[in-house]
C-alpha positions as CSV (number, residue, x, y, z in Angstrom):
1,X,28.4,14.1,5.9
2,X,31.1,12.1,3.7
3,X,30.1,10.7,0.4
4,X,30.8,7.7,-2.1
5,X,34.3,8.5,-3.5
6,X,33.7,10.1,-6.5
7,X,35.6,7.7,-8.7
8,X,33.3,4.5,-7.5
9,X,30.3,6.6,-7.9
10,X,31.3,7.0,-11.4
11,X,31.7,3.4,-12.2
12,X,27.8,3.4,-11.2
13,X,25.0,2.7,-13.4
14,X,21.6,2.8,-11.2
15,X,18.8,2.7,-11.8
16,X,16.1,5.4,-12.7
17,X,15.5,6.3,-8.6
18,X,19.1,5.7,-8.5
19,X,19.7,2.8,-7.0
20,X,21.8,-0.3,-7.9
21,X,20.8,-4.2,-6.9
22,X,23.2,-5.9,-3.8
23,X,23.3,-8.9,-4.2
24,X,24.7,-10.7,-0.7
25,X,26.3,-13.6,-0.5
26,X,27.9,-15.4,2.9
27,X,31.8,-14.8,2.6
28,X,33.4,-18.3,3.2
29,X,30.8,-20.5,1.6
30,X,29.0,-18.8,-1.7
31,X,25.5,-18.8,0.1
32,X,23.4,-16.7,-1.8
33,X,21.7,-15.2,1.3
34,X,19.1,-11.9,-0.1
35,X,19.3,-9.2,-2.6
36,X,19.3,-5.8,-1.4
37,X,19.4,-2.1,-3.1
38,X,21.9,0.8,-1.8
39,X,22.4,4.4,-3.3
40,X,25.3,5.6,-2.9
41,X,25.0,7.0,0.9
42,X,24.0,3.9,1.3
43,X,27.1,2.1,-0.2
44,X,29.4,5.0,1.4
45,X,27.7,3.2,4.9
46,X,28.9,-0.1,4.2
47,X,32.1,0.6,2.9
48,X,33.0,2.9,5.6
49,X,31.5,1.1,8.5
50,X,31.6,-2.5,7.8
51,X,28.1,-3.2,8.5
52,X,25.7,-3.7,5.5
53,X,23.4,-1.0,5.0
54,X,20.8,-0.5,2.2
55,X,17.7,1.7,1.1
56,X,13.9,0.3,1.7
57,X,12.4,0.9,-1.3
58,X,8.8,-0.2,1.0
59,X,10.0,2.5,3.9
60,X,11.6,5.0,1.7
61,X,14.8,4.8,4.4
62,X,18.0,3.8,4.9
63,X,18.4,0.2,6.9
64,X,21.0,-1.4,8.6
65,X,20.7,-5.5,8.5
66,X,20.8,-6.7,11.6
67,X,20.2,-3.3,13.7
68,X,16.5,-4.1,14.9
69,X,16.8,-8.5,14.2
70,X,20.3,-9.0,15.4
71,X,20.9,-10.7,11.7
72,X,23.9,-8.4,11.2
73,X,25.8,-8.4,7.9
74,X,29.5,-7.9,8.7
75,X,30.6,-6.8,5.4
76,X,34.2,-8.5,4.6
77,X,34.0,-7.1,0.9
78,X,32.4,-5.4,-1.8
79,X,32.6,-6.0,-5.3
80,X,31.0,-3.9,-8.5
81,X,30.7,-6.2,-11.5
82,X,31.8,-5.2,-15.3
83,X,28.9,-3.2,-16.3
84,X,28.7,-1.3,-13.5
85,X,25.3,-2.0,-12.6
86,X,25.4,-4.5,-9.6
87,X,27.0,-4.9,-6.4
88,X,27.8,-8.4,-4.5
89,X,28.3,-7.6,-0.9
90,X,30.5,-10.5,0.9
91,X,29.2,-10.7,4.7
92,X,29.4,-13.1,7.4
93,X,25.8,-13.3,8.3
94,X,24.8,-13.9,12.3
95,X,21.4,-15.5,12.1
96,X,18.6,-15.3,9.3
97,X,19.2,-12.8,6.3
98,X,15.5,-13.2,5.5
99,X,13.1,-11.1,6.7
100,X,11.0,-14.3,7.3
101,X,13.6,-15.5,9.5
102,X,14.9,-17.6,7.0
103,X,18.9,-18.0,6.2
104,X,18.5,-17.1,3.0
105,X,15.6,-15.4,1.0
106,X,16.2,-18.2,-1.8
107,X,14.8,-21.1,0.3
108,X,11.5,-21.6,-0.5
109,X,10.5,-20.8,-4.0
110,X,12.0,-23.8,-6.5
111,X,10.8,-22.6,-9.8
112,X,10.4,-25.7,-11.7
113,X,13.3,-26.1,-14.7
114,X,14.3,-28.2,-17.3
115,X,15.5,-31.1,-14.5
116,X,12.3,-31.1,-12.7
117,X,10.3,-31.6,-15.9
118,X,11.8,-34.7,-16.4
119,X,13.9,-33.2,-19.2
């Protein structure tokens, strides 16, 4: 099996059960569309196959969006911020990215904020 080049792993910072946060965003329009957590078989995966492909943290196994739903992630880039500590995966998303079905897993939560209090 290959592996994460080892210079990109080293940029790494994960977390204690080794994983780093994904956040996903739509390629050609900014959508913030879920937040997602690879290792770094899991980011090998993407990068090598162009399909977005993350760890379950619920099912303790490796998922590839779209695989069972049809809402595939074609990945057109990945990026690692400054610190090392998160990912932003660029896709072009077919159908929800949700698990709910939903576009995005941002759409139905509004916290309230300073311009909803009347601020």
């Amino acid at each position: 099996m290959s592996s994460l080049d080892p210079a990109v792993a080293a940029r790494l910072k994960r977390t204690a059960d080794g994983l780093v946060p994904a956040v996903v965003q739509q390629h050609d329009t900014g959508e913030v569309l879920m937040l997602g957590w690879m290792d770094d078989q899991a980011l090998h995966r993407t990068l090598t196959s162009g399909r977005a492909t993350y760890w379950s943290r619920s099912r303790q196994e490796y998922w590839v969006k779209g695989e069972t739903s049809g809402n595939v992630q074609w990945v057109k880039e990945v990026r690692l911020d400054c610190d090392g500590d998160t990912l932003l995966v660029k896709v072009d998303q077919e159908g929800g990215a949700c698990h709910t079905g939903d576009r995005t897993c941002f759409d139905a939560d509004l916290l309230p904020g300073p311009e909803r209090r009347g601020a």
